[in-house]
C-alpha positions in Angstrom: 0.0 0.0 0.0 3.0 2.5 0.5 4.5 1.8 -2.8 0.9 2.6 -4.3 0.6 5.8 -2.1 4.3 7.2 -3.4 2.7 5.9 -7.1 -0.4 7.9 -6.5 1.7 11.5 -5.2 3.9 11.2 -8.0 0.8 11.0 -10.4 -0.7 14.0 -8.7 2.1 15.4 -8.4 2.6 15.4 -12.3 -1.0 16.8 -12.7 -1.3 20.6 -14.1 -4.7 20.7 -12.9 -4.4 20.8 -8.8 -8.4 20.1 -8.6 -7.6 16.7 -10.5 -4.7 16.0 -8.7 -6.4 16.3 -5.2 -8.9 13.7 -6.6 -6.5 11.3 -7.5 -5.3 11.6 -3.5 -9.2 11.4 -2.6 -9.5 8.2 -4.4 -6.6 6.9 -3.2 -8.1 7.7 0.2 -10.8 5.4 -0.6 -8.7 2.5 -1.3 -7.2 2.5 1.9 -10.7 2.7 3.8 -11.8 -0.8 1.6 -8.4 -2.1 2.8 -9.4 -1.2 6.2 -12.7 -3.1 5.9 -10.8 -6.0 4.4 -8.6 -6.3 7.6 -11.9 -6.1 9.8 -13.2 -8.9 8.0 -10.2 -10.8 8.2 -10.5 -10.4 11.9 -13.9 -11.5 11.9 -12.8 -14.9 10.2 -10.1 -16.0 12.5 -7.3 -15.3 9.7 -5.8 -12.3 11.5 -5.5 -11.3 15.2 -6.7 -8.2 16.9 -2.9 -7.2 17.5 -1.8 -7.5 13.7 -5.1 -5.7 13.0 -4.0 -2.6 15.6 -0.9 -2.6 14.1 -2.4 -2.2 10.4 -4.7 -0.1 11.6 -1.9 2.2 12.9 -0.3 2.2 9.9 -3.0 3.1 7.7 -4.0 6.1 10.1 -0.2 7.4 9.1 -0.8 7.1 5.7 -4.3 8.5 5.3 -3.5 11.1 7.1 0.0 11.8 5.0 -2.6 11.9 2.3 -5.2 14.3 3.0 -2.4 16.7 4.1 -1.5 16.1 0.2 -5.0 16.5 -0.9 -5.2 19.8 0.6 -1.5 21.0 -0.4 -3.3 20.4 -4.0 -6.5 22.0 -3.4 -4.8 25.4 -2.5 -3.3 24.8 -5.7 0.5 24.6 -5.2 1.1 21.1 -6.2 1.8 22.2 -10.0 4.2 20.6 -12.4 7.3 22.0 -12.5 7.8 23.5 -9.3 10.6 22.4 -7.4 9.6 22.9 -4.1 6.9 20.7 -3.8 6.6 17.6 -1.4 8.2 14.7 -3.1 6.5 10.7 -3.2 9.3 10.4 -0.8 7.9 11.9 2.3 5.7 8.8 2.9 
């Protein structure tokens, strides 16, 4: 899931239009809350303990939350191509 969140920045990141961009972060958002639901269920059947869960769980709370911080930097429209001071995929 990292390596498809630093996949998803650098796509947004190469975006000229920031409103576009943001979505791509939003939607990536949304994968991360069906992975979520996929861990509760794998709770639920016996395949995964409440521990590893808590740790996941942890985990994903880092990186959603490393990603709406992206999805706003885009909505006040500074994640443009071709600036150099942007975050970089990177920072996750």
């Amino acid at each position: 899931m990292a390596e498809e969140a630093q996949e998803m920045i650098l796509r947004a990141n190469h975006q000229t239009d920031p409103k576009r961009a943001a979505q791509i972060i939003y939607d990536f958002v949304l994968r991360i809350d069906t992975l979520s639901l996929k861990l509760r269920m794998a709770v639920a059947l016996g395949l995964m303990s409440d521990d590893a869960k808590a740790q996941c769980d942890m985990l994903i709370a880092k990186i959603k939350d490393e990603a709406r911080g992206w999805r706003n930097y885009f909505l006040r429209g500074e994640g443009v191509v071709g600036k150099s001071n942007g975050p970089s995929a990177e920072s996750l």
